[in-house]
C-alpha positions as CSV (number, residue, x, y, z in Angstrom):
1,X,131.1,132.0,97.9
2,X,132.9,128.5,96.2
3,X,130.9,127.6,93.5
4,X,129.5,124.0,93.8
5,X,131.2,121.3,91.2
6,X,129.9,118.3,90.0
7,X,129.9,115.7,86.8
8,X,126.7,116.4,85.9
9,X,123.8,118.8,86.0
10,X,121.6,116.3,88.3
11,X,124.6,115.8,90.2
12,X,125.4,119.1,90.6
13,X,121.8,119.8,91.9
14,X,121.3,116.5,94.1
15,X,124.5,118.3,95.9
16,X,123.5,121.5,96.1
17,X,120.1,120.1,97.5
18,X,122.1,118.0,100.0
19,X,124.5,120.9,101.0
20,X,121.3,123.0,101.3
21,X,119.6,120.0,103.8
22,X,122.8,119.9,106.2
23,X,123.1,123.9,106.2
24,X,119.4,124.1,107.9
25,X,120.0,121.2,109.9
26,X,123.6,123.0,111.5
27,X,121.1,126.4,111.9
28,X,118.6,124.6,113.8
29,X,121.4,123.3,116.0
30,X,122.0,126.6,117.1
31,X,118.0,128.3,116.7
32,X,114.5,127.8,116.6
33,X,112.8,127.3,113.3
34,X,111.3,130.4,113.2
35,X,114.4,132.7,113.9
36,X,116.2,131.1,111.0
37,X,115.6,132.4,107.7
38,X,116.3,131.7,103.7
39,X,119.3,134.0,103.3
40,X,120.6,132.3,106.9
41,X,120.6,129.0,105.1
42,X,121.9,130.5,101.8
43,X,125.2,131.7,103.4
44,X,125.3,128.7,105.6
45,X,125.6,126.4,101.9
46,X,127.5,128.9,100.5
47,X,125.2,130.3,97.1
48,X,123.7,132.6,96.1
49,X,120.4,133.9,98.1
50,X,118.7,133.5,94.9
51,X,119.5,130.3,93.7
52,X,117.9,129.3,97.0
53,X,114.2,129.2,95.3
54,X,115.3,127.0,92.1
55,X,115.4,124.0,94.7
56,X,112.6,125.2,97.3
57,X,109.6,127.3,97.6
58,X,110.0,128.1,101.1
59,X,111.4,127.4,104.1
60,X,108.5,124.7,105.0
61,X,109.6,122.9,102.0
62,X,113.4,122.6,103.4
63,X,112.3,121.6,106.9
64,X,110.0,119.0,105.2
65,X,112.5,117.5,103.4
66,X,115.4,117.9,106.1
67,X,113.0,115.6,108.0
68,X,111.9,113.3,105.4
69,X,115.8,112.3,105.1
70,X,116.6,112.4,109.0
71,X,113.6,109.9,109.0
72,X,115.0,107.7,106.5
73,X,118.0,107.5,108.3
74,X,116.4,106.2,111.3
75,X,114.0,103.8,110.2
76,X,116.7,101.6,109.3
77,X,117.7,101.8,112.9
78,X,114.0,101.0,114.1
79,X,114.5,97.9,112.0
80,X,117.6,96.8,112.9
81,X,116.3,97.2,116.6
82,X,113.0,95.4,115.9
83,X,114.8,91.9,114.2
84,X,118.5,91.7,116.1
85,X,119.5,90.1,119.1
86,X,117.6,90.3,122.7
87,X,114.5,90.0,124.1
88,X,110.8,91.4,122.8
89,X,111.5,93.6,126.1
90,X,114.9,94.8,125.5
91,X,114.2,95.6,121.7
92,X,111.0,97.9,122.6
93,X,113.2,99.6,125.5
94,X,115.8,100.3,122.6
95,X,113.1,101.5,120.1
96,X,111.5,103.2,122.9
97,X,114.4,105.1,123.7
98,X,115.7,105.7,120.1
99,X,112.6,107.5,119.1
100,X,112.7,109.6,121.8
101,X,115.9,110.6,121.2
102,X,114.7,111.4,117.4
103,X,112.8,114.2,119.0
104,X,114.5,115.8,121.3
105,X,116.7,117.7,118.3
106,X,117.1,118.7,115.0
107,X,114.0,119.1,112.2
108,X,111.4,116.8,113.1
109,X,111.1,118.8,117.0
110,X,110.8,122.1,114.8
111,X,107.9,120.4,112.6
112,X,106.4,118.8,115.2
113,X,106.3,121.9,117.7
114,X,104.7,123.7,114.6
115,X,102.1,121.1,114.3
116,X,101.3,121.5,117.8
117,X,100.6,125.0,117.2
118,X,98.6,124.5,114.1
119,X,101.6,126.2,112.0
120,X,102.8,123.2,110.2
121,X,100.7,122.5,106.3
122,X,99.2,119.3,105.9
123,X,101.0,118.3,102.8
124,X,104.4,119.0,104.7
125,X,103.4,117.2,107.7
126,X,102.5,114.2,105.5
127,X,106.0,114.4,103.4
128,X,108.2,114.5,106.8
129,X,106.3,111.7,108.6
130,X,105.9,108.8,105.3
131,X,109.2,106.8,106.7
132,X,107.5,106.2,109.9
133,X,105.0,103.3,108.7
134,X,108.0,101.2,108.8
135,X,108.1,102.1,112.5
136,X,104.9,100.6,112.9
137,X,105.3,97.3,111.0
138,X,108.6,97.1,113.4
139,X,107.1,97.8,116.2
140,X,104.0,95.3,115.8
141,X,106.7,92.6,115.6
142,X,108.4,93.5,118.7
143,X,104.7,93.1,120.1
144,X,103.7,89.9,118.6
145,X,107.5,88.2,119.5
146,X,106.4,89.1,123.1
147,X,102.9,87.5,122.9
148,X,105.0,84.5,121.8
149,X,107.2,84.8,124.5
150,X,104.8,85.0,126.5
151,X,106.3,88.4,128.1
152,X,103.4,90.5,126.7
153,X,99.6,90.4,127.1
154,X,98.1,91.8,123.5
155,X,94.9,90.7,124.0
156,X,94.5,88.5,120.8
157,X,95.3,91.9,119.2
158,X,98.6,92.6,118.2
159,X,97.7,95.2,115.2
160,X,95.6,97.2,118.2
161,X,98.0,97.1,120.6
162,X,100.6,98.6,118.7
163,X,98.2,101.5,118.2
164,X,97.6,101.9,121.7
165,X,101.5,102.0,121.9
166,X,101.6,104.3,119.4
167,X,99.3,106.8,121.2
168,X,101.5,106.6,124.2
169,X,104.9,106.9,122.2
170,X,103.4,109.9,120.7
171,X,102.6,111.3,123.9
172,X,105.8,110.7,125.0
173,X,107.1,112.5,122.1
174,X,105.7,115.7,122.5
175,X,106.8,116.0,125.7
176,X,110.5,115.5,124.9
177,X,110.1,118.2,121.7
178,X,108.3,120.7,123.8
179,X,111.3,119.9,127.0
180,X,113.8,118.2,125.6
181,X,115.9,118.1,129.2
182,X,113.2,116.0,130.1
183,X,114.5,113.0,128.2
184,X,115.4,110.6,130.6
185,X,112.5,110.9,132.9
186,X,110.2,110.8,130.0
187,X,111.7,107.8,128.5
188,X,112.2,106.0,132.0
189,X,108.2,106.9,132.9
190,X,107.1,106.0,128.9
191,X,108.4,102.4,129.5
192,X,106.7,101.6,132.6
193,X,103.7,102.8,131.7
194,X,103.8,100.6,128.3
195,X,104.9,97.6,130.7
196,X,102.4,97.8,132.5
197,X,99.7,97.8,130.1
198,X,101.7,94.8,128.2
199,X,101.3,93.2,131.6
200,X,105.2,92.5,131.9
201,X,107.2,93.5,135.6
202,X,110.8,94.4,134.2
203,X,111.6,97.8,132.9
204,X,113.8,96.7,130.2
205,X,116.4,98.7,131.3
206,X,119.0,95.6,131.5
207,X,120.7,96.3,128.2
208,X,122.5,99.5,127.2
209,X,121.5,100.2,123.4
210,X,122.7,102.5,121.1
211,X,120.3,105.6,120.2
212,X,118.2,105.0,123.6
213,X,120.0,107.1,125.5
């Protein structure tokens, strides 16, 4: 196997720790969590099966982290949703459909299937899901900029109905990880139901985003 180069010793490891991250994100492509193993991802990042355990206790601890980082990539994306241009309406349709879309591949679908099955340890399930509270704080604004609108009925409650939201979104989440072909539907039926218990007519469908589809 090429051995790994870098400047420095913490360099050398923040890439190894990188190349080890996309190797069990291109397996998972391709597998289910569980049929992928240590030595798979080993060969996959091109070391040593060994060297494998001087960045990671396990495979949990890999899937954890492969899904803290896919998180932080797309919280940004939540953001930039929740404060650029459209309507309240169009923005939740995007973030709606971005999240979704989150799920239907890739690490967090593996952890959250485990969960689901009781597999998945606490501690890990905390570590891959800590860049989410940004989604939150995004999504309450989307909320309260509809109140103001006067496109969304929150009840004098914006902080509660984003947690109602929430329960729905994660509904609709599970759905999509547990059958991801049923994306469209899912996201289509997610957004009238949320509509309607916002109180507003339109699906929000008017504005092709990038990520909700």
């Amino acid at each position: 196997m090429p051995r790994i180069q870098a400047g420095s010793l913490s360099a050398h490891h923040d890439l190894v720790w990188g190349s080890l991250l996309d190797a069990l994100e291109r397996l998972l492509a391709e597998r289910g969590a569980d049929s992928v193993t240590l030595a798979q991802i080993a060969a996959e990042a091109g070391i040593a099966r060994n060297t494998i355990y001087n960045y990671a206790r396990d495979k949990q601890d890999l899937l954890a982290a492969a899904a803290e980082r896919a998180g932080n990539d797309l919280a940004p994306r939540i953001s930039d949703i929740a404060g650029g241009p459209g309507s309240a309406l169009e923005r939740l349709s995007a973030t709606v459909g971005a999240l979704l879309s989150f799920f239907v591949s890739g690490t967090h679908r593996h952890l959250l299937l485990q969960s689901l099955t009781g597999a998945l340890p606490q501690d890990v399930g905390r570590s891959a899901g800590a860049p989410f509270a940004s989604v939150v704080a995004d999504l309450t604004a989307i909320v309260e900029d509809g109140a103001e609108q006067g496109r969304f009925r929150v009840g004098g409650d914006p902080g509660l109905t984003t947690r109602l939201l929430s329960g729905t979104m994660a509904a609709a989440v599970h759905e999509v990880a547990a059958a991801p072909g049923t994306l469209p539907a899912v996201r289509e039926r997610t957004m009238e139901f949320l509509l309607g218990a916002l109180g507003s007519g339109s699906t929000g469908t008017d504005r092709s985003v990038d990520g909700a589809s």
